[in-house]
N, C-alpha and C positions, 0 to 999 in steps of 0.2 A: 504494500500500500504506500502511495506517495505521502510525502512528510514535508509539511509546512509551518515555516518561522514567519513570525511579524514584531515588529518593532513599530510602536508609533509615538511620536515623536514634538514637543511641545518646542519648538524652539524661539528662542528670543531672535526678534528681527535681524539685532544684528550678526546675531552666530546660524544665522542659516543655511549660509555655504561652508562653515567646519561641517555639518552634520552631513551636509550632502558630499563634502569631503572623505568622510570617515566611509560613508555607503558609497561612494566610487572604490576603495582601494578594497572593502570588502567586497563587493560585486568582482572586483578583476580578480581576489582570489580564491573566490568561489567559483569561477569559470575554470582555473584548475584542479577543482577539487572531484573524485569519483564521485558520481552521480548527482551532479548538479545538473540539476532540470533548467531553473531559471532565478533569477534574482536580481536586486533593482530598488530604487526609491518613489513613490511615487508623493505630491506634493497636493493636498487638500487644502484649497486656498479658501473655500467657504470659513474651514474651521482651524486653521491659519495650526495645519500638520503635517509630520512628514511620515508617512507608512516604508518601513523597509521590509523587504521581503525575502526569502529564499525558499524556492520548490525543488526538492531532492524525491531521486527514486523510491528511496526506503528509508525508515528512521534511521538504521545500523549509517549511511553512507553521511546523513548530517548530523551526526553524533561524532560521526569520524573527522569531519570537516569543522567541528566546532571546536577540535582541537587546535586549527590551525588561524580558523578567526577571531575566538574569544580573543586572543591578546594582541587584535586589531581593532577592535571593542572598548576591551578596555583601557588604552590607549588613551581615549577620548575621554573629553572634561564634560561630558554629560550636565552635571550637575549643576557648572557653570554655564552652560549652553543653555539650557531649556528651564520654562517656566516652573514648571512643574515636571516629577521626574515620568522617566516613558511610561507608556505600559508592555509590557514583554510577554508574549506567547509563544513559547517553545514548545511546549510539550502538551500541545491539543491532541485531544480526542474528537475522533468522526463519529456525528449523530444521523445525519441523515447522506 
C-alpha cells in the first residue's frame, strides 16, 4: 500500500522562501530515494500555508528514506519560521 507524508506549514511572511527552501532540497532528495513516488510543496494562499508532501510505494521505503531526510528537517529553524508550529502526518492510516 502507498504511504503518504504531509507537513503543513504556518509561515511568517517573511520566512516563506526558507521553508520552500528547506522542501526544494528535501524534494531533490527524495527523488533519490527507493520508492519515491512523488513529492513537492504546495502553497495555500487562501489560508496563507504551505503543504509538503511525499508519496512512497510502501511504508518500509519512507521509513527508509526518512533516515536520510529527517536531518534535512531538522536543519531548519521551524520555530522561528512559522507562526505557529506545523502540523505533521506521518504515520496515517487508510479509512476509506
Amino acid at each position: 500500500m502507498k504511504h503518504i507524508t504531509l507537513g503543513i506549514h504556518y509561515p511568517k511572511k517573511e520566512h516563506q522562501e526558507s521553508i520552500l527552501d528547506v522542501a526544494r532540497k528535501v524534494h531533490a532528495m527524495a527523488q533519490t530515494c527507493e520508492g519515491h513516488i512523488d513529492s513537492g510543496a504546495l502553497l495555500d494562499e487562501e489560508n496563507d500555508r504551505i503543504i509538503m508532501f511525499s508519496l512512497w510505494q510502501n511504508t518500509e521505503s519512507a521509513f527508509e528514506a526518512s533516515k536520510i531526510l529527517r536531518p534535512i528537517i531538522a536543519e531548519a529553524n521551524f520555530q522561528d519560521w512559522e507562526r505557529k508550529p506545523s502540523d505533521n502526518m506521518i504515520n496515517m492510516k487508510r479509512l476509506v
